[in-house]
C-alpha positions, 0 to 999 in steps of 0.5 A: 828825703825819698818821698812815699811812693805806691808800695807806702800806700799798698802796705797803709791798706793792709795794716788798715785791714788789720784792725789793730787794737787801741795801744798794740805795739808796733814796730815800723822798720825802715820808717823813712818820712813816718807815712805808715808809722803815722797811719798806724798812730792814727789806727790808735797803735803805740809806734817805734819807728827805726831808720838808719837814716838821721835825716829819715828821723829828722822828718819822721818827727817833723812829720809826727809834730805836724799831725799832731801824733806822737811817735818814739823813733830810734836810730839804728840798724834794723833792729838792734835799737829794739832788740829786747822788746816785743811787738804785736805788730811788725811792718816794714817797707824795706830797700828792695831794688835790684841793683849791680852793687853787691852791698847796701850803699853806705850812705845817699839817697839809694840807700832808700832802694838799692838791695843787691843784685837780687833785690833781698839783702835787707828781706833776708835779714827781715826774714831772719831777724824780725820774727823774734819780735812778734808776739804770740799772735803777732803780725808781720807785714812787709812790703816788696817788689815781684823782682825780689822774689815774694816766695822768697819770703813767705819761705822764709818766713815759714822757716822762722816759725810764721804762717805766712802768705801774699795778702794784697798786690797792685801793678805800677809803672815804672817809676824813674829809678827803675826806668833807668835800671830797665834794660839792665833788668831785661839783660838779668832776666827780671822782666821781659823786653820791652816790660816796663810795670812791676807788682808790688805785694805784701807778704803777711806773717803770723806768729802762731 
């Protein structure tokens, strides 16, 4: 199971900023161990929490029994295991990786980070999917690595109907999976020589 990381954290703070109201709705893409769906159970949020990954789920509600927090989670593709449903709330800490593979790969711990050789096969289908969901009012935050292309998403997502922007924004080092990729980030152009942090942002939609 891939541990939370620094993007985790960057992304609890800003729903934390949001204030959620005692039983909103929320949405938690990609939840992996539980970490954010567990912050926002905390807030006082009513969380479904959708992963591909059963072993992802299995720890979620491991994680869920031991915090004493209730969590639904569902097994699924993005959102098709709540395609019917509505949110107030939407978050989601995505793969977001560049990788030399041109698909999400099928199964194994790089499914947690691998995303195309832009960094944006799972982002774009967020951005294309995801706002449907919201309620009126309703926030959307994802977050992403500078590598993917932020702007890509606030367009994106200004093409769905969502006034949206970068909220927050913290720089890290590289951790191992993107030490590894580093000379093949310089040769595409992502970073320069010798580079070796990134920026990771959140990007804020609202349903107007």
């Amino acid at each position: 199971m891939y541990p939370a990381q620094g993007d985790t954290s960057l992304l609890i703070e800003a729903l934390r900023r949001e204030r959620p109201e005692p039983g909103s709705r929320l949405l938690d893409l990609g939840t992996g161990s539980g970490a954010v769906a567990l912050a926002a159970a905390e807030l006082g949020a009513v969380v479904t929490g959708v992963d591909l990954s059963r072993l992802a789920l299995a720890t979620a509600w491991a994680n869920a029994r031991l915090h004493h927090r209730h969590l639904t989670l569902r097994h699924g593709d993005l959102i098709s295991p709540v395609a019917r449903r509505s949110f107030e709330f939407i978050v989601s800490n995505p793969p977001y990786v560049p990788s030399a593979l041109d698909r999400t790969p099928p199964r194994g711990i790089a499914r947690a980070w691998d995303a195309g050789p832009t960094g944006r096969l799972l982002l774009d289908r967020i951005c294309r999917q995801v706002p449907r969901l919201l309620t009126t009012g309703g926030v959307l935050l994802i977050v992403q690595s500078c590598l993917a292309d932020p702007a890509s998403t606030v367009l994106a997502l200004h093409r769905a109907g969502l006034r949206a922007g970068v909220v927050a924004a913290a720089t890290q080092p590289f951790g191992p999976v993107m030490s590894q990729r580093a000379g093949w980030f310089e040769e595409r152009g992502l970073i320069a020589p010798g580079e070796r942090t990134e920026t990771l942002v959140v990007v804020r939609g609202v349903r107007a």
